[in-house]
C-alpha positions as CSV (number, residue, x, y, z in Angstrom):
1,X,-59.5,-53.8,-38.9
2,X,-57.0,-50.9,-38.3
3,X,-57.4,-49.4,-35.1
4,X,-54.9,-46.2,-35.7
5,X,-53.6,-44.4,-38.7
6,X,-50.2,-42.5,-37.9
7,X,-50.6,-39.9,-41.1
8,X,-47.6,-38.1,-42.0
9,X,-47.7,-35.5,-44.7
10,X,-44.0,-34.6,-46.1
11,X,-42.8,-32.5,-48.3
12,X,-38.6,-32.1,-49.2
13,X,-37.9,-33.4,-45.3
14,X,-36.0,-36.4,-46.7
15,X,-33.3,-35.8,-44.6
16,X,-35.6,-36.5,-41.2
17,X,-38.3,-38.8,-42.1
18,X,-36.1,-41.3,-42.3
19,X,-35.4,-40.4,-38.5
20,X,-39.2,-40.8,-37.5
21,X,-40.1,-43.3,-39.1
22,X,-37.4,-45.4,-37.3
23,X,-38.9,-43.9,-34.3
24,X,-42.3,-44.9,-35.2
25,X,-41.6,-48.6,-36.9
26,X,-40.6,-50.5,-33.6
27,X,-44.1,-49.5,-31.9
28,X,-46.4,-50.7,-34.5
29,X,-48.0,-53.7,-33.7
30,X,-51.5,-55.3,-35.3
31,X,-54.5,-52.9,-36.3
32,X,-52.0,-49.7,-36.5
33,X,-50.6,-48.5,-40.1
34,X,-48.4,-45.7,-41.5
35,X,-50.0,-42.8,-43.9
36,X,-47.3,-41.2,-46.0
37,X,-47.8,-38.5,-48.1
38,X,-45.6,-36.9,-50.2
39,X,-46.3,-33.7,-51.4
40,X,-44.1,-33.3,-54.5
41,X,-41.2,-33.4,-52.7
42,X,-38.0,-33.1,-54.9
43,X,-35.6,-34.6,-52.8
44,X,-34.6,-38.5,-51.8
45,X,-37.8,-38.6,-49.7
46,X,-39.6,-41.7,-52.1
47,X,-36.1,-43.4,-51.8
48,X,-35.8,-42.7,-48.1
49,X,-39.6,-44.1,-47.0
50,X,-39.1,-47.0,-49.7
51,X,-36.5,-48.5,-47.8
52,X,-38.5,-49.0,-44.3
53,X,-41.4,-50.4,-46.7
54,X,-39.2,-53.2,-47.7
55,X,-39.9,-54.6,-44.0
56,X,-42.8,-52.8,-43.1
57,X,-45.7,-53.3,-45.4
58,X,-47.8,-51.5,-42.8
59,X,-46.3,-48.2,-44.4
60,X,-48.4,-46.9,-47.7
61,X,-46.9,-44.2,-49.5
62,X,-48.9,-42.0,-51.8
63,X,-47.2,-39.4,-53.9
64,X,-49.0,-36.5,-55.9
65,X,-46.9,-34.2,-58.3
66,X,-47.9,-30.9,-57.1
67,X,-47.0,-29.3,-53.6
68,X,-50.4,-29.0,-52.2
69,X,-49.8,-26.9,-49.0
70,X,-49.8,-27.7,-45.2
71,X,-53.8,-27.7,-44.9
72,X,-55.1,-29.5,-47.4
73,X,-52.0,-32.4,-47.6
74,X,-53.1,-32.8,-43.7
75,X,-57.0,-33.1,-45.4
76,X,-55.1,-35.5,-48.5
77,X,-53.4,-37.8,-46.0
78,X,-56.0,-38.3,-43.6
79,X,-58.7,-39.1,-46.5
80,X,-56.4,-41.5,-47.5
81,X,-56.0,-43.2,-43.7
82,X,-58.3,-46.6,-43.0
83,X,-58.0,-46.6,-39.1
84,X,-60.6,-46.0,-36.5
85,X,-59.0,-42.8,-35.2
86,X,-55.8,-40.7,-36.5
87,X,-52.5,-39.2,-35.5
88,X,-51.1,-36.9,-37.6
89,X,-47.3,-36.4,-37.3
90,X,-44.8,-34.3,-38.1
91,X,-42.0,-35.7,-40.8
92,X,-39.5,-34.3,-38.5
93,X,-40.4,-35.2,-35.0
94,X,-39.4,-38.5,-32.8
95,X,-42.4,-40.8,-31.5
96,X,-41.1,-42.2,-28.2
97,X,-40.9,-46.1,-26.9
98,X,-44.7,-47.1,-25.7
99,X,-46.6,-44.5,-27.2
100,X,-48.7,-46.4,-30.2
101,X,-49.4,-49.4,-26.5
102,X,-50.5,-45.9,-24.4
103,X,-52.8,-44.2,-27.5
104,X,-54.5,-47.4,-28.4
105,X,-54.9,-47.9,-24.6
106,X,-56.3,-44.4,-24.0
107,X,-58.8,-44.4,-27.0
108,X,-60.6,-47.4,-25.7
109,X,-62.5,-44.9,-23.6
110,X,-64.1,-43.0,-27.7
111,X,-63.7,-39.7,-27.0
112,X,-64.0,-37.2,-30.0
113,X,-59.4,-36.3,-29.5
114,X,-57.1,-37.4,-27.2
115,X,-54.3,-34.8,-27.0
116,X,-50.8,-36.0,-25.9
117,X,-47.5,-33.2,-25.3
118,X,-43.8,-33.1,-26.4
119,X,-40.7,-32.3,-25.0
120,X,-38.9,-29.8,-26.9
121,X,-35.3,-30.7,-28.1
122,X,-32.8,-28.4,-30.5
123,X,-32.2,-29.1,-34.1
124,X,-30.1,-31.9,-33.6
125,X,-33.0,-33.8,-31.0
126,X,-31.2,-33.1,-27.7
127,X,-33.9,-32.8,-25.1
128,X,-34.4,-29.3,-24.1
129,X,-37.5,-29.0,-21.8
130,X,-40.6,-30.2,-21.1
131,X,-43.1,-28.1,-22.6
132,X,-46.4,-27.9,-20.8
133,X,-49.8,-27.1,-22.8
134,X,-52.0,-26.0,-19.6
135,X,-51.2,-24.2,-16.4
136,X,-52.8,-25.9,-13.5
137,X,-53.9,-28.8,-15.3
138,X,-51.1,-32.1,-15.3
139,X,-52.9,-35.0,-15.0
140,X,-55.5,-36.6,-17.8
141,X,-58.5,-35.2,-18.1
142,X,-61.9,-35.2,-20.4
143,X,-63.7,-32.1,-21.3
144,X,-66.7,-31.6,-23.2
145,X,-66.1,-28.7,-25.3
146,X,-69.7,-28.3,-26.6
147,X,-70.6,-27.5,-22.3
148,X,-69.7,-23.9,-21.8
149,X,-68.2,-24.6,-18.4
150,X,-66.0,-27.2,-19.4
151,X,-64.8,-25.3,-22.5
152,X,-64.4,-22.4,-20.3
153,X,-61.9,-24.3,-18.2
154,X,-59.9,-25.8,-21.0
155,X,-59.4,-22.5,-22.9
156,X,-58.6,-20.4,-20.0
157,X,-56.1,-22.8,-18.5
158,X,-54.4,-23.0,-21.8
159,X,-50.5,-22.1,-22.4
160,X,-49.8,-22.7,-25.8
161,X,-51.8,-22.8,-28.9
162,X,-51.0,-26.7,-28.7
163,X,-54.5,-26.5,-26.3
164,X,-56.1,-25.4,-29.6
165,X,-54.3,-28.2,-31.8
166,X,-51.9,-26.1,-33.7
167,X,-49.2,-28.7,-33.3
168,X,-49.3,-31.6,-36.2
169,X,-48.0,-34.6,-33.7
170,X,-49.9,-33.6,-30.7
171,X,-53.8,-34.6,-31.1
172,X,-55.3,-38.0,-32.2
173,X,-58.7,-37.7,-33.3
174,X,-61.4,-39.9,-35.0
175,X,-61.4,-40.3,-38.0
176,X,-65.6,-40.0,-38.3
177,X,-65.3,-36.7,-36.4
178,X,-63.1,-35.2,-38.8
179,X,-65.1,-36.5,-41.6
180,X,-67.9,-34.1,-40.0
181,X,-65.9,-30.5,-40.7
182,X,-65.8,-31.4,-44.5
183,X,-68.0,-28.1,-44.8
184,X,-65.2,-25.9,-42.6
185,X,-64.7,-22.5,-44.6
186,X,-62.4,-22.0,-47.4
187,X,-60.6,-19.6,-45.9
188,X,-59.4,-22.0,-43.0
189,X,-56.8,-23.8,-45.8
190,X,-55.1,-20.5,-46.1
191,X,-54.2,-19.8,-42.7
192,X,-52.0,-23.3,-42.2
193,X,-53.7,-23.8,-39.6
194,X,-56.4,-26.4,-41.1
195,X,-56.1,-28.7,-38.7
196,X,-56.6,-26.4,-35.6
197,X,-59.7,-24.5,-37.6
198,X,-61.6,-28.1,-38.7
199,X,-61.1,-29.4,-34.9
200,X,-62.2,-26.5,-33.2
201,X,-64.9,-26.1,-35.8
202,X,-67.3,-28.8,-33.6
203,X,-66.4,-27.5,-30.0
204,X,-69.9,-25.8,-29.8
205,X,-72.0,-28.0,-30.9
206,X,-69.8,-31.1,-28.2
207,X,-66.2,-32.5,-28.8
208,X,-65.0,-34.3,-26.0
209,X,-61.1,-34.1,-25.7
210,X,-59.0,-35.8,-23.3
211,X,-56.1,-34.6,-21.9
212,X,-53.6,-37.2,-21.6
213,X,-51.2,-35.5,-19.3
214,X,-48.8,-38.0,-20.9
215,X,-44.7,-37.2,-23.3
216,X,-45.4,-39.1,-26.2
217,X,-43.3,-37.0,-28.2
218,X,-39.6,-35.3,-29.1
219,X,-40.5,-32.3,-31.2
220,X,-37.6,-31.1,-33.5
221,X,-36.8,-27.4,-32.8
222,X,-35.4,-24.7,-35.2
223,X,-37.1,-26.3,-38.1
224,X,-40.2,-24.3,-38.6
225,X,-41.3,-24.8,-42.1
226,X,-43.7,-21.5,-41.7
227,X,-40.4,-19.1,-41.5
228,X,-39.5,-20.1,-44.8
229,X,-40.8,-16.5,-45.7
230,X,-39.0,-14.5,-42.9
231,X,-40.3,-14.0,-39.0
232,X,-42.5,-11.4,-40.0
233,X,-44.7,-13.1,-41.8
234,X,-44.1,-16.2,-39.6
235,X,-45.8,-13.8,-36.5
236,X,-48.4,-12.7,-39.4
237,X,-49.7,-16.6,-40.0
238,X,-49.9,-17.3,-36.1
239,X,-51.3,-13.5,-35.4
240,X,-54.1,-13.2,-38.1
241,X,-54.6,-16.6,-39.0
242,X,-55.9,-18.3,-35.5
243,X,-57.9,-14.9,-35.0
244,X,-59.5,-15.2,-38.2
245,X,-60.4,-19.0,-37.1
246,X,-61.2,-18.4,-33.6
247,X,-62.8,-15.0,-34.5
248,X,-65.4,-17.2,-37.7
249,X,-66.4,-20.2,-35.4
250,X,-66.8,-18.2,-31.7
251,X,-67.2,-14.7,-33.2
252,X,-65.3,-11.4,-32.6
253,X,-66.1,-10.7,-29.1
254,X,-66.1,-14.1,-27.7
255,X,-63.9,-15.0,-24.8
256,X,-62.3,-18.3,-27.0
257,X,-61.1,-15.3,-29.4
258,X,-59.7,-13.8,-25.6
259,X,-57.9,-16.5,-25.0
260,X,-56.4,-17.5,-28.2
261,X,-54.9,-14.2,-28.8
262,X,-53.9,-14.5,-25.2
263,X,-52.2,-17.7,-26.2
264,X,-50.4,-16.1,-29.3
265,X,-49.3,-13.2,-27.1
266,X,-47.4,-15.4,-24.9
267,X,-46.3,-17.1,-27.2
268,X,-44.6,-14.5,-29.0
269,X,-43.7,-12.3,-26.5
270,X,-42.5,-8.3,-26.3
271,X,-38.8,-9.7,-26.7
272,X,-39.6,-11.9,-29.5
273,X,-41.6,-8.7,-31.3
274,X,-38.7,-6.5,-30.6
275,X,-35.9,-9.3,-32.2
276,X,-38.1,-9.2,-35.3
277,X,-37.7,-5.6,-35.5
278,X,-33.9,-5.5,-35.1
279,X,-33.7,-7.9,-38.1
280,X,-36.3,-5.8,-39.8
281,X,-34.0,-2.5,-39.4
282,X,-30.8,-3.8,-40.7
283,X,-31.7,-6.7,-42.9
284,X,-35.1,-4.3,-45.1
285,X,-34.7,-6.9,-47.8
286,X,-35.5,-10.2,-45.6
287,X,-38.4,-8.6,-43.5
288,X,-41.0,-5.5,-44.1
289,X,-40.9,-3.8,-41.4
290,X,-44.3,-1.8,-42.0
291,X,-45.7,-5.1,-42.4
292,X,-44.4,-6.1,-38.5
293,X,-45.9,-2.7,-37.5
294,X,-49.7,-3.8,-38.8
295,X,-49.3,-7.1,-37.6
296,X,-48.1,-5.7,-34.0
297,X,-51.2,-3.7,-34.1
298,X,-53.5,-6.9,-34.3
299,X,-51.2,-8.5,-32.0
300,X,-52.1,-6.7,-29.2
301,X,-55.6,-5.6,-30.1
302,X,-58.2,-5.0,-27.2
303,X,-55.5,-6.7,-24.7
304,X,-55.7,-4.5,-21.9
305,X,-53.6,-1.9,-20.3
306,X,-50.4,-4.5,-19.8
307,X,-50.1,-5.5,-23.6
308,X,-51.3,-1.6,-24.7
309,X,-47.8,-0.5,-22.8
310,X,-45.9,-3.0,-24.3
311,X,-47.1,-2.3,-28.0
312,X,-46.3,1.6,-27.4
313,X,-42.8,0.0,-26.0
314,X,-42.3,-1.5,-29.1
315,X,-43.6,1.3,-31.7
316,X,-40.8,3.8,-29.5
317,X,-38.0,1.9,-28.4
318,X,-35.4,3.0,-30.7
319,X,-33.5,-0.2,-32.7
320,X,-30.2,1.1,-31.4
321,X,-31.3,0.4,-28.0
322,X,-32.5,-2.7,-28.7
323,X,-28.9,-3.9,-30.5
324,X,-27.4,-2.2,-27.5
325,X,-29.6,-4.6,-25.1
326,X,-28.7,-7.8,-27.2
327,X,-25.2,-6.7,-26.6
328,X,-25.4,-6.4,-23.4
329,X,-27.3,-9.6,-23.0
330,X,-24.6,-11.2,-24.7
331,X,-22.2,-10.3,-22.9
332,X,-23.8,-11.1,-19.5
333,X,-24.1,-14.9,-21.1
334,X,-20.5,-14.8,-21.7
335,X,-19.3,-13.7,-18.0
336,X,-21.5,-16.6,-16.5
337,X,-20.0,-19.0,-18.5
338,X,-16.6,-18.2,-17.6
339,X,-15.1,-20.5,-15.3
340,X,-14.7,-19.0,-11.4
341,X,-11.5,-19.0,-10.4
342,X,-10.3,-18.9,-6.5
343,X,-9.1,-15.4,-5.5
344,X,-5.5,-15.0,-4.6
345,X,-4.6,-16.2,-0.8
346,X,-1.8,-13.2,0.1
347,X,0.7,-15.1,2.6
C-alpha cells in the first residue's frame, strides 16, 4: 500500500534534481514512493535520477520523447502515481528533514489538500525569508471551501497566489480528488496553471483544505522556468491566465475573481510593472512593450481608485525617470553599505 506519491515532473533541470532528490531520499520511509517524469529532457537528467535508483528502488522513472508542457506533465505524472494522496514537487526545490514523518502525520485526518509553505532562498539555496501565504492566519487550519463563509475567509486572507495552489511543491492532495477534475476545460492546460485551475475547479461544490501553518520546503529562487520568454509575457501567464481560471469556475464578477487579481497585484507590484518597462524601452527585441501596455490594462482592471492611479503612473512616468530612479536607488544601496568610519577627534 503506498500512502504518498512525491511526483516530480522534469524537464532539462539535470543540473538540480539531483539536488532534490538527495533532499527527498533520506525521508522516505515505507508506503511513500518517488514519481519521476521526464519530459524529453535533453540533458544528463536520465543519468542523474538513474544513479539514486541504484539504492532507492522506491524511485520510478518514466520518460516520454516529446516535451509535453507544465500542465499536462503535472496531469502525466500524477496518473502515473499509486499512493493514497500526492505531492507534486518542483525538480529544483529542497524538501526539508521531517517533512514526508509531518505530511503522512497530517493526512491521517483525509482532508481533500493539505497545503504546506517554503522559505524562499537565492539561486544558489541560501535561505532568504520566510514567505507567508495568508495574513492573519499562522497556525493550521481546515476550511471547507464548498461553505461560502469559510471560502470567504481563506480567499480574502490570502497573500500569495500560493493560497490558490500556484506553487508546484506547496499542496498535497488526494489522489481520488484529483481524479474528479478529469473534465476541467481545455483551456486550463494553456495557462500553466493546470494544477491551480483543476484544484480550485471543486471548491464550490466542497474541498476541504488544511492549512498546515508548517516550512516543509526551500524553494529555489531566480529559476522561473515561465520567463524563459521574457518578463512580459511572464506578467501575461500570471495576469490573464489565473483570471481566465478564476474568472470560468467563479464567474467574472465574483469576489474569488477580486481576490485573485488582488493576489496577482501584489504580487507583481507598480515597481515590478515599471522594471519591466525600462527593459522593454531599451532592450525592444527581448520584450514588446505594446504587449506590457495590454497586459497592464487587465492588470489593474476594476481595482479601485488606488490601483487606477497607479496604472495612469505607469502609462506616464517617462522611462528616463524611471532609469534615473534605479540610479538613484542604486546608489543609496551603495552608501549604506559603506563601512562608518569615526569622525576626526581635533586635539
Amino acid at each position: 500500500m503506498i500512502r504518498l506519491s512525491i511526483c516530480i515532473p522534469t524537464y532539462n533541470f539535470g543540473k538540480f534534481v539531483g539536488q532534490t532528490l538527495d533532499s527527498i531520499l533520506p525521508n522516505l520511509m515505507e508506503g511513500v514512493e518517488v514519481v519521476v517524469l521526464d519530459g524529453g529532457s535533453t540533458d544528463d537528467t536520465a543519468h542523474v535520477v538513474a544513479q539514486r535508483q541504484l539504492n532507492f528502488p522506491q524511485i520510478k522513472y518514466h520518460r516520454q520523447e516529446f516535451r509535453g508542457g507544465i500542465d499536462r506533465d503535472i496531469a502525466k505524472v500524477v496518473s502515473l502515481a499509486h499512493g493514497d494522496y500526492c505531492w507534486l514537487f518542483s525538480a529544483d526545490d529542497i524538501m526539508m528533514p521531517g517533512a514526508v514523518d509531518k505530511v503522512l502525520n497530517s493526512i491521517r485526518s483525509n482532508c481533500d489538500i493539505y497545503l504546506c509553505q517554503h522559505i524562499l532562498c537565492s539561486f544558489e539555496m541560501q535561505p532568504i525569508k520566510e514567505y507567508p501565504i495568508f495574513a492573519h492566519i499562522t497556525a493550521a487550519e481546515i476550511f471547507d471551501l464548498g461553505n461560502v463563509l469559510q471560502r470567504e475567509r481563506y480567499f480574502s486572507h490570502a497573500v500569495t497566489s500560493e493560497a490558490f495552489f500556484s506553487f508546484l511543491s506547496g499542496p498535497i492532495f488526494k489522489r481520488g480528488v484529483w481524479q474528479r477534475t478529469e473534465g476541467i476545460p481545455e483551456s486550463f492546460y494553456e495557462t500553466c496553471w493546470g494544477l491551480a485551475g483543476r484544484l480550485l475547479s471543486l471548491a464550490p461544490g466542497g474541498l476541504v483544505v488544511q492549512y498546515l501553518g508548517k516550512m516543509l520546503i526551500y524553494k529555489r529562487g531566480e529559476n522561473d522556468s515561465f520567463g524563459q520568454q521574457g518578463l512580459v509575457n511572464r506578467l501575461r501567464i500570471s495576469v490573464e491566465g489565473f483570471a481566465h481560471i478564476a474568472e470560468t469556475i467563479f464567474g467574472k464578477d465574483s469576489q474569488e475573481v477580486f481576490h485573485i487579481r488582488r493576489v496577482v497585484r501584489n504580487e507583481w507590484p507598480l515597481r515590478s510593472l515599471m522594471r519591466i518597462k525600462l527593459i522593454a524601452a531599451t532592450s525592444p527585441q527581448q520584450e514588446n512593450m505594446e504587449t506590457l501596455k495590454k497586459v497592464a490594462a487587465k492588470h489593474y482592471l476594476n481595482a479601485g481608485v488606488g490601483n487606477m492611479c497607479r496604472y495612469v503612473l505607469f502609462r506616464l512616468m517617462p522611462v528616463s525617470f524611471i532609469k534615473l530612479g534605479g540610479l538613484l536607488k542604486k546608489l543609496l544601496i551603495k552608501r549604506r553599505s559603506l563601512p562608518q568610519t569615526d569622525s576626526p577627534v581635533k586635539g
